[in-house]
N, C-alpha and C positions, 0 to 999 in steps of 0.2 A: 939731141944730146944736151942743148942748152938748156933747155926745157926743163930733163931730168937733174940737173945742178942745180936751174933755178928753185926747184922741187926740194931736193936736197939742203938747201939753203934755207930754205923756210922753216922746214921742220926742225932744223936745227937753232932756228931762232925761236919754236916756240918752245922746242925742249927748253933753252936756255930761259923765257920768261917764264916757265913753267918751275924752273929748279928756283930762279931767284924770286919769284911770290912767293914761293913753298919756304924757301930760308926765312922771309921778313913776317910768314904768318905764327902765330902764337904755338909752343910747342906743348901745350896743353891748353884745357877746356874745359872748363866749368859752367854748373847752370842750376840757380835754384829757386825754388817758389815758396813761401810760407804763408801758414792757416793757423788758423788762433781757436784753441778749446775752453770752457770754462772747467772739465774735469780735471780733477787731482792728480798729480804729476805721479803719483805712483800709478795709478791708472794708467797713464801716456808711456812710462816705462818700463811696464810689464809688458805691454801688450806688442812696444817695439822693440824687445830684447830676447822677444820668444817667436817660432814659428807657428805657434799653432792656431793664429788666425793671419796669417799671413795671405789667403789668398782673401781676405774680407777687408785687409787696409793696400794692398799691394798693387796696380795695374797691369802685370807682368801677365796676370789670367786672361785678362779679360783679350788677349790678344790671342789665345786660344784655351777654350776653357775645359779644353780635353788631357792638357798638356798632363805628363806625369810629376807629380812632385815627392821626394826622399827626403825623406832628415836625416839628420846624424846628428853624433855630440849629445850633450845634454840638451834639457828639454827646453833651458834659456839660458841669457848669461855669453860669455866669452867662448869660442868653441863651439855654438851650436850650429847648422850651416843646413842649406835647404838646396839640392840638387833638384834644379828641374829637367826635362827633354819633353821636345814637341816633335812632331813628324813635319809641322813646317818651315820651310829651308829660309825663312826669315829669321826665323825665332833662333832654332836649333838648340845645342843643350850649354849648359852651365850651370852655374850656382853663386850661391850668398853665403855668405858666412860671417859670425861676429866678430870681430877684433879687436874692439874695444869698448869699453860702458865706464864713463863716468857721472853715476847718478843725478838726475836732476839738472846737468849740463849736456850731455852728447853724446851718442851712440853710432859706433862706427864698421859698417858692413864693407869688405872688401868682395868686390863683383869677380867672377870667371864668365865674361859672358864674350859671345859670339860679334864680330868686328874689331877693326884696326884698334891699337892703343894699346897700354900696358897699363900698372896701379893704378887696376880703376875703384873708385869706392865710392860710395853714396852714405852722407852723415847726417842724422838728423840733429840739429841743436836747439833745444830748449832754452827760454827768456820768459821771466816771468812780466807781465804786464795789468794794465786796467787797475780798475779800485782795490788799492791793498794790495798789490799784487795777486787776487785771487787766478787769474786768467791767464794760459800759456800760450806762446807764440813759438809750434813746432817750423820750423826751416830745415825744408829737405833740400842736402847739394849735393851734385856729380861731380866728380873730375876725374881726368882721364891722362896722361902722359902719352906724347907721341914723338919725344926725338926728334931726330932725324928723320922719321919714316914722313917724307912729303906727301902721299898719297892721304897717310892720317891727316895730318891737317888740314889740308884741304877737305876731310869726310866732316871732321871738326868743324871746320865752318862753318858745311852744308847743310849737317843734319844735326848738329847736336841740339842746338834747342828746340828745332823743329821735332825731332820725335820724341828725345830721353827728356827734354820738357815740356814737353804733350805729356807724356808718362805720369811726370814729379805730379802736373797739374790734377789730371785725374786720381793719383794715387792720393792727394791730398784731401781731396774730396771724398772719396770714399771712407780716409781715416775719418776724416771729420763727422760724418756720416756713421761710422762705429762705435765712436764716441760718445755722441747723442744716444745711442741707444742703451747704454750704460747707467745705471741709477749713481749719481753726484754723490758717492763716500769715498770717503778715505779710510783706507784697509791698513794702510799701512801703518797706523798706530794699534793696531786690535794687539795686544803682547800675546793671547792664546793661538794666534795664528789658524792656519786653514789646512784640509783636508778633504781630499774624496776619499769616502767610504763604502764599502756594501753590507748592509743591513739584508738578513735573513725575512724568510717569507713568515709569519706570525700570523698565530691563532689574535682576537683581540676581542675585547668588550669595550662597546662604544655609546655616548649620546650624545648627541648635537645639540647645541645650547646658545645662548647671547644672553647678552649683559652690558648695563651700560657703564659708557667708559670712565668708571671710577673704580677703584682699585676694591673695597670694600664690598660692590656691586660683582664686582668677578670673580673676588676669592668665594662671594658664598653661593654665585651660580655655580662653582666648580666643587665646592663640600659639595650640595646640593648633589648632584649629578651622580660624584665619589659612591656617596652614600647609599646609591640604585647598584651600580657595578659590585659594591662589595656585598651587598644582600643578594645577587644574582650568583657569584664565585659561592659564597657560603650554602646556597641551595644547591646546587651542582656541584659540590666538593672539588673547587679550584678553586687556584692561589696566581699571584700574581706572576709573573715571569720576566720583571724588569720595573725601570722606571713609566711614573705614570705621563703620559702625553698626552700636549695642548696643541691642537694642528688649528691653525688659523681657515678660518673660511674667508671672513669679512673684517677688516679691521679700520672700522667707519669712524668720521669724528664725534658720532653720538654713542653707538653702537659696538661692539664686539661680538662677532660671531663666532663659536669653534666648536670643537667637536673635545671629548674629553676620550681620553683612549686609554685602555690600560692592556699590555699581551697578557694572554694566558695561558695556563697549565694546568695538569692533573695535577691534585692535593700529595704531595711527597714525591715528585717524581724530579725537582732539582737536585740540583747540585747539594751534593750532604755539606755541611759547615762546621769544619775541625770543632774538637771538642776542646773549651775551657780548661783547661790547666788547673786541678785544684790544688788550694794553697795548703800547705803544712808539709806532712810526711809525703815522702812519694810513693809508696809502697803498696799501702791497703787505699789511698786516694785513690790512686792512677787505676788499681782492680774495680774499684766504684764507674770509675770514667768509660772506660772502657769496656763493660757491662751498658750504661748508660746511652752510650752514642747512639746514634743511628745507623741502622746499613745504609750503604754509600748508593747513591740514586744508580739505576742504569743508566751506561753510557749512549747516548745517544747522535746519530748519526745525521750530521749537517746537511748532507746533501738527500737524505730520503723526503720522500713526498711526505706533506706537512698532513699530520693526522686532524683530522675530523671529532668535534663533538657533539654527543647530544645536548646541548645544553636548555635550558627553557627558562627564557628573558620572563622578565617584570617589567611593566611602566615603561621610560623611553627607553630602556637598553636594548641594541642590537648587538650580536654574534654575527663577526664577520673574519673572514680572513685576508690579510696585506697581503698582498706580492713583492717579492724580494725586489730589492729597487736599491740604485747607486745613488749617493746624496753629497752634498758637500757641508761641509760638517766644521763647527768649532766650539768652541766652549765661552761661557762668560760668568762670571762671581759680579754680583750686585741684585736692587732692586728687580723686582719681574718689570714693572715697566721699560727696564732700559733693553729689556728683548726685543723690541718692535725697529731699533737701529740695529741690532746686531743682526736681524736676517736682513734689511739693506746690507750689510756688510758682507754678511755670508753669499747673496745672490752678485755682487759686484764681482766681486772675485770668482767666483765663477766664470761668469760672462768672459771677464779678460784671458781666461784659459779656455775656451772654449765648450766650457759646459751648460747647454741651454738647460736652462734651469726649467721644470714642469710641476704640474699639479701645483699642492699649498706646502709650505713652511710646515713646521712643528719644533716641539723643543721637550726635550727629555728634562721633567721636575725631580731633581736629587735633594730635595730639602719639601720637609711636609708642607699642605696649602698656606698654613697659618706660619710658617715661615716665608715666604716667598719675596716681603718685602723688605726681610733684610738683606744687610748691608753681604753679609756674608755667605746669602743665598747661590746656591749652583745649580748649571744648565747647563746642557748639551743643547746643540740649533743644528737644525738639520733642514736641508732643502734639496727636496729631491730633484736629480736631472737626469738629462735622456741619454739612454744609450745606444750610438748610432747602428743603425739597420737592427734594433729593436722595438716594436712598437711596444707603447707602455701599457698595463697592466689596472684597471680598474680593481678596489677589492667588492671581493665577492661575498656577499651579503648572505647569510645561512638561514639567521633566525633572528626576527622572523621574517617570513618567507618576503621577498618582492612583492609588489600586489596586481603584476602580470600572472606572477606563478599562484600566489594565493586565491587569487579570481578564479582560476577553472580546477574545479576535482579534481582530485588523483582519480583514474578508471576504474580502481576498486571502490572508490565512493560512488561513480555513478552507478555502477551493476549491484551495489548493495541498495541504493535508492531505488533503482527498476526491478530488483525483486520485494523489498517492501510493499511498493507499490501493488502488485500483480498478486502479492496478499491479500 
């Protein structure tokens, strides 16, 4: 019996050292690490204010990379939130969600995640540093609240920097890591802003060309070129069916390489273009006009297979057809040379939303060659990217033929050779 008293007694002395640590330890717990970028803080804020590369800056996967992930909310910004669930009983389920963003200073996620504690949240705060302040110093912090609950604290103790700062450290590294793969612009001054697009599958007349890098040197490799494409349309009675396009191949510091591309169509089969208004009376005018017009083109249907033509190229032009393909897309008014920063700009922004950008650039010319270098010149910029569990789409070359395909006879060529022959 004494025994069990003495037994009794003990335990009850460590209950008691165990409540009075747990009073005098800290009733919350924080833990943070920071890594320094030299990219542009719009860069660093988009890309933490959104989910949708969240598992490419984030260490939460890497602890299983099977786990499900859900959004909700918008696509960034305040309210967007990212529910994960893992089948393993460490992990288990919860979620992230934004609470707060104020630009350029700090962004604030409130955690639903699995373990002791309550308002827990993880904030990143931005501080600009280095020469000029070009360079950012991201600091990612946890904190956790635990009350009264003495078992938290005590977990606080034990593990908080041990694992949720293992975490911070890795997750910082991989931002850092994301960052680096991003091309150094800033987007965030572009005023014509950004877009994903899908552009339709097109008929096209095209010639691959280069030129050296003087402005002069490329307007008249591109008349040059123009001038093949449009004697090719005129001999096969087509017209154009859009702006003409410059798709980059190579864009070397001697050098420029591109292909010059224009879509095409049958002769009269656009879209009709309301008729002019004539001036004076409206009466016996308006019966002129309206005699005069054109029939209105057949309507034609977006999603039917893109029709086929005979066409028969001159000189460099090829007859080929694009594949419809998703791009991201903005506009710019100035000089043609200042195009070669705006697809830096269009590929960057991309990247931070998630779209791996593929193939080459190009830029839709709204203003004739011999305008291009003014001031008041306009462009479409487009660069295509992929679209996931789609593989991409080479265009298919018609005419002339490939020179796997042009190398071996049609069969009716060779039985019309082997009966000559035997003549």
């Amino acid at each position: 019996m004494t025994r069990v008293i003495e037994w009794i007694i003990s335990l009850l002395i460590v209950i008691a050292l165990f409540v009075v640590i747990g009073l005098f330890l800290p009733a919350s717990r924080t833990v943070s690490h920071s890594v320094e970028t030299n990219r542009p803080m719009s860069t660093v804020n988009d890309i933490l204010s959104s989910f949708t590369r969240f598992k490419d800056w984030n260490a939460l996967i890497n602890h299983d990379p099977r786990m499900q992930l859900t959004a909700s909310g918008p696509e960034s910004g305040v309210g967007a939130a990212l529910a994960f669930s893992s089948s393993q009983h460490s992990i288990g389920s919860g979620k992230w969600e934004i609470k707060e963003i104020v630009p350029g200073e700090k962004i604030v996620y409130a955690l639903d995640t699995p373990g002791r504690g309550k308002n827990k949240t993880m904030t990143f705060r931005f501080e600009r540093t280095g020469q000029r302040n070009q360079n950012i110093e991201i600091t990612q912090r946890y904190t956790v609240d635990y009350g009264y609950d003495l078992l938290g604290r005590y977990a606080g103790t034990l593990y908080v920097n041990s694992e949720v700062g293992a975490d911070i450290k890795r997750g910082l590294t991989k931002l850092s890591n994301l960052l680096a793969t991003i091309p150094r612009f800033d987007y965030s001054q572009h005023e014509p802003g950004f877009e994903i697009a899908e552009l339709p599958a097109q008929n096209v007349l095209l010639v691959t060309t280069a030129a050296k890098r003087a402005n002069d040197d490329i307007a008249l490799a591109m008349t040059n070129q123009r001038k093949w494409i449009d004697q090719v349309m005129e001999k096969n009675e087509l017209e154009a069916a859009g702006p003409m396009r410059i798709i980059t191949n190579e864009f070397g510091s001697d050098t420029y390489a591109f292909d010059v591309v224009l879509p095409i169509r049958r002769k009269g089969t656009g879209p009709a273009e309301p008729a002019a208004a004539a001036e004076g009376e409206e009466g016996e005018a308006a019966e002129t006009v309206a005699e005069t017009a054109p029939a209105p083109a057949p309507v034609v249907d977006p999603n039917a297979p893109l029709e086929t033509f005979e066409v028969e190229v001159e000189g460099p032009v090829v007859y080929a057809q694009l594949p419809a393909m998703r791009v991201a897309k903005s506009s710019y008014v100035g000089p043609s040379p200042g195009l070669a920063r705006i697809r830096d700009l269009v590929r960057a922004w991309a990247l931070v939303r998630g779209h791996e950008p593929t193939d080459r650039p190009f830029e839709e010319y709204l203003v004739e060659i011999k305008d291009m270098l003014a001031e008041d010149a306009e462009f479409n910029v487009y660069w295509p990217v992929q679209v996931p569990g789609v593989e991409a789409q080479a265009p298919r070359v018609i005419a002339p033929l490939p020179e796997d395909e042009a190398a071996e006879p049609a069969p009716a060529a060779e039985e019309a050779e082997a009966d000559a022959a035997a003549a």
